[in-house]
N, C-alpha and C positions, 0 to 999 in steps of 0.2 A: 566368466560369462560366455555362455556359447555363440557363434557366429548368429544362428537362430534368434538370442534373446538380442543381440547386439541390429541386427536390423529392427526388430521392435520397436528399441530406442530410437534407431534415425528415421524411422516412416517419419511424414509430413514436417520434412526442413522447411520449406517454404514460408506458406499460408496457413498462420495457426488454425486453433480448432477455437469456437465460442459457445461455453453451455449455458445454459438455464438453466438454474434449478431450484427448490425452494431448501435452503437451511435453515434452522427454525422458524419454522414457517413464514418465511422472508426473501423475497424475492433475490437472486443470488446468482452473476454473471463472474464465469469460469473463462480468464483466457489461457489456453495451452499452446506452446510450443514443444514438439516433440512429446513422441509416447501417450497418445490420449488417452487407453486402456494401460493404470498402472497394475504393473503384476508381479509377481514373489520375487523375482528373480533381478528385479531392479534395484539399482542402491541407492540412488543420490537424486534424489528428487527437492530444483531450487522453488521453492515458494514466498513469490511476490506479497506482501505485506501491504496496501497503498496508504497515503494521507489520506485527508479529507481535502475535498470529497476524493471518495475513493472508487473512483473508475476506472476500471482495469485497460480503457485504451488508451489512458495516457501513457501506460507504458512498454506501449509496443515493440517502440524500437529500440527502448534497453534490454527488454526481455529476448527482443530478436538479435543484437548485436552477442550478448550473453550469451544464448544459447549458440551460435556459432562461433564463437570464441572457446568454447569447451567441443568445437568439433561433432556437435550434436549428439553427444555420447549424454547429457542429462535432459533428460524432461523439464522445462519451467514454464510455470503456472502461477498466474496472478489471480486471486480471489477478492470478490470488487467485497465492500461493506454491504450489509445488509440492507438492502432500498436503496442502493444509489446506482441503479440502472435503470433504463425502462425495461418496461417487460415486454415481451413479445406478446402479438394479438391472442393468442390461444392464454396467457396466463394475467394474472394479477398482480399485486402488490405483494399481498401476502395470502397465501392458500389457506389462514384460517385466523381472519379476523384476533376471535379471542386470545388465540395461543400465543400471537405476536405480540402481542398489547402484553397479557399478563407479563413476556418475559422482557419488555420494552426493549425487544433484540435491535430498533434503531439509536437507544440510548449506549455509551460509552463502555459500560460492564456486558448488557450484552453482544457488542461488536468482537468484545472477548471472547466471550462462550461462543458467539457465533462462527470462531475460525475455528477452536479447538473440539465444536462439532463437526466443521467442516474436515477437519483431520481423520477425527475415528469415524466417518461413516464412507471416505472417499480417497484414502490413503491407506494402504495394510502397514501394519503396524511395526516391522520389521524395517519399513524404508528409511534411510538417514533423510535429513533435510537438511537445507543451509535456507534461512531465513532471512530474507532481504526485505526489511520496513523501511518507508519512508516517512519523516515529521510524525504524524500521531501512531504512523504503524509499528514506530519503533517503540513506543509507549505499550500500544497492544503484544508486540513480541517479549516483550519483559514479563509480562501478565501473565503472558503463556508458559513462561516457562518458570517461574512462580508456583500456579495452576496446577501444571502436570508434568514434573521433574522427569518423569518416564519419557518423553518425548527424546527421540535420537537426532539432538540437533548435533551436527559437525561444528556450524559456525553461526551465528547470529550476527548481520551487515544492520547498522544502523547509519541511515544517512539521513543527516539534516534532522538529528532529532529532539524533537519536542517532550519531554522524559520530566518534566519539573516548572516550576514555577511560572506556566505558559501565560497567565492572567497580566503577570507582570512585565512581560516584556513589549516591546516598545508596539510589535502588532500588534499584543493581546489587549493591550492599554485602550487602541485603536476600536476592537471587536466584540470585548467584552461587553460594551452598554448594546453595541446592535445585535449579539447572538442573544445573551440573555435577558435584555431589556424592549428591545424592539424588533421582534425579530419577526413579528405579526405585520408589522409596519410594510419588511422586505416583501411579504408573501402577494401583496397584490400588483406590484410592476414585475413578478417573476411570473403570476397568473396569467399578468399580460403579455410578457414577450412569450411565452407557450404556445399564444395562439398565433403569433407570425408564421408564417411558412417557412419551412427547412432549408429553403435557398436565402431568406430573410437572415434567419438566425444565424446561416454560415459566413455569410457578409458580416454581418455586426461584430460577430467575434474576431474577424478578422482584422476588421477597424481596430479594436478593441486592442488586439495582439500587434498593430501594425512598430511601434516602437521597437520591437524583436526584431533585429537584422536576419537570425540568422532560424526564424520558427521552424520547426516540426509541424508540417504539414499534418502529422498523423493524429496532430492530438485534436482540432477541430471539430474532424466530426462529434467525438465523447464530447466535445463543450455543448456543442448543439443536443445531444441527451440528457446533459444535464439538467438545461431551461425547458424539460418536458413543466416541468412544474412539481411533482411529488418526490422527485429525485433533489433537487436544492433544497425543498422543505427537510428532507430526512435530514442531509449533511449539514445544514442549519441547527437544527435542534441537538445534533451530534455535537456539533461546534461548541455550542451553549454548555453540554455537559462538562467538554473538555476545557473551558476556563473556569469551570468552577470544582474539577478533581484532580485536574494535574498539580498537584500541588509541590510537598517535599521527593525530593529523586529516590528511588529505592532501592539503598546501597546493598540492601542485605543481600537482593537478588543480584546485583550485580558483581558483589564480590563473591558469590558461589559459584557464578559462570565466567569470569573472567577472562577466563583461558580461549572461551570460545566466542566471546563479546570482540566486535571491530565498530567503533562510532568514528564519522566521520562528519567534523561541523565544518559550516560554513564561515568565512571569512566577515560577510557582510550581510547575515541572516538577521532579522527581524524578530523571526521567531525563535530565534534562539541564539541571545549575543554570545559574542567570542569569550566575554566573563563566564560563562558557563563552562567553556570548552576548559579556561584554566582551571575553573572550581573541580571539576572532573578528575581531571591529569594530578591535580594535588594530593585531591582523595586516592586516588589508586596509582601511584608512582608507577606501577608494571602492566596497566592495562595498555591496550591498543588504541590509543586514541590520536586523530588525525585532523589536522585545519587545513580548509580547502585552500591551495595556491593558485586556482584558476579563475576564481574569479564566478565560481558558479554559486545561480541564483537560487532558492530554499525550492521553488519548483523547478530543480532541474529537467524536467521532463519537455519543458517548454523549446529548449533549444542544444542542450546538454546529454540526452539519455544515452546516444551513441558512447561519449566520451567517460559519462560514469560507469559504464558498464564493462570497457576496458578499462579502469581502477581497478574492479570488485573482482575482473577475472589475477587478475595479477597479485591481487589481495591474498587470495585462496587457492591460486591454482595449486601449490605445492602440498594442500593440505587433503586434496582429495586424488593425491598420487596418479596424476594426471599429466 
C-alpha cells in the first residue's frame, strides 16, 4: 500500500465520524473510526456487529481502544440495528413507511438482511473484514455468513454470544413473558420517561448505573437515545423475535468456518451459561473457544470495552500480518 493510501487510512485518529443513513429503508447510525471514504485499495475493514439494543455508542471505547491498538492502519465501523437510533431532525424513522413494514427490517431476519445490505451498498467488495458481534450480533454474524459464503471474512469475534437456546436461559426465562407477552404494557412508562428532559434522562441512568464502580462515561449518552421512545420500542420487539428463533445452534455453519470462528463466553452470563460454553468445546474439540477469566459482565461495554478490546487485538493480531 502506498504512503498516499497509507495516510487515507490514519486520517481522523481522534474523533470518529457518525452517519445517517437509511438501509432498507430504516433509519441506520454508522460509527467510524478511521478511513470514513472506503476505497480499492484498503484491505481490512473491522465491522462492529452490536447486541440488542444495538447502539453503536456503546461501543466507543472498544472501537477506539481497537482501532489504536492496530496503530490506526484499519478502519472500524459499528453499524447500530435497524431503528435503534434517533434520527436526526432533517430525517425519520424509516424513509418509506411501506418498504420497511413489508421487509419487517426491525424484526430478527431482517436485522440480517439489513447488515448484509449494508455490506454490498457501502463496502467494495474486494475488502477483507474481521467481524466483531456482540450477544445477538453474534447470532446475526453466523447468518451472514450462512447467507453469503462470498463474503471475505479473515476472522469472525464472537463475544458473549447468544447463538441457541436463548428462551431458555436463566435471563431469557426472566424476558420472554415481558418481550413477547407484555411488551405493550413496557411502551407507556418508556412513552413517559421520553418526555423528561435530556438532563433528567442522564441523571436517572446514571442512578440507575450507579452500582458500576468503575462505568464508561461514554455509554450514557446512547442510553439517554435510547428512551427517545421509538428506539426501545424497535429493540423490544427485536427482543421478542429473538426468544422465540434462537433456538437449536447452527453447527453446520459453524463447522464450515471454523478456522475463522473465535467465541468467547462469559463466566457468569445469564444469557448464555457456562453449560453452553462446554456444549460448544465438545461439539467441536478444534474450535477456538474461550471462558472469560475476568470476571466480565454479558454487557461488557458498561465498564469493560477498553479491556476487551486489548483481548481481540491479541486474539488476531498475527492473523492480519500486522
Amino acid at each position: 500500500m502506498s504512503n498516499k493510501m497509507d495516510n487515507m487510512v490514519t486520517d481522523n485518529r481522534g474523533e470518529p465520524q457518525t452517519d445517517f443513513i437509511y438501509c432498507c429503508g430504516a433509519i441506520t447510525e454508522v460509527l467510524k473510526f478511521g478511513s470514513c471514504q472506503l476505497h480499492s485499495g484498503l484491505k481490512v475493514l473491522f465491522l462492529i456487529i452490536p447486541g440488542n439494543p444495538g447502539v453503536v455508542g456503546f461501543y466507543r471505547t472498544f472501537m477506539q481502544t481497537l482501532h489504536s491498538m492496530f496503530e490506526y492502519r484499519h478502519p472500524v465501523w459499528a453499524v447500530s440495528h435497524a431503528g435503534h437510533c434517533v434520527p436526526p431532525d432533517s430525517m425519520d424513522m424509516v424513509e418509506d413507511a411501506f418498504s420497511a413494514a413489508e421487509g419487517d427490517v426491525f424484526g430478527l431476519n431482517g436485522q440480517i438482511e439489513h447488515k448484509l445490505s449494508f455490506l454490498r451498498q457501502h463496502v467494495p467488495r474486494e475488502t477483507s473484514l474481521v467481524l466483531v458481534g456482540h450477544s445477538i450480533g453474534c447470532y446475526i454474524i453466523l447468518n451472514m455468513m450462512k447467507r453469503n459464503p462470498e463474503l471475505k471474512i479473515i476472522k469472525a469475534i464472537a463475544l458473549f454470544p447468544t447463538i441457541e437456546r436463548m428462551a431458555q436461559t436463566p435471563q431469557g426465562k426472566v424476558m420472554t413473558p415481558v418481550l413477547c407477552h407484555m411488551r405493550y404494557v413496557a411502551y407507556l412508562p418508556l412513552f413517559l420517561l421520553s418526555l423528561l428532559p435530556e438532563e433528567l434522562k442522564a441523571s436517572l441512568i446514571k442512578l440507575v448505573f450507579g452500582g458500576i464502580r468503575s462505568l464508561d462515561n461514554t455509554v450514557v449518552q446512547p442510553t439517554v437515545g435510547l428512551l427517545s421512545g421509538d428506539c426501545a420500542a424497535n429493540a423490544m420487539y427485536m427482543g421478542g423475535q429473538e426468544m422465540r428463533n434462537v433456538l437449536e445452534r447452527d453447527n453446520i455453519t459453524i463447522k464450515k468456518n471454523l478456522e475463522k470462528l473465535i467465541f468467547y463466553y462469559g463466566s457468569t452470563d445469564h444469557w448464555c451459561p457456562v453449560e453452553y460454553y462446554y456444549d460448544i468445546k465438545q461439539d467441536f474439540p478444534h474450535g477456538n473457544f474461550r471462558l472469560c477469566e475476568n470476571g466480565f459482565r454479558h454487557a461488557f461495554v458498561l465498564d469493560a470495552g477498553r479491556e476487551v478490546a486489548k483481548m481481540v487485538f491479541e486474539w488476531i493480531n498475527g492473523d492480519l500480518g500486522t
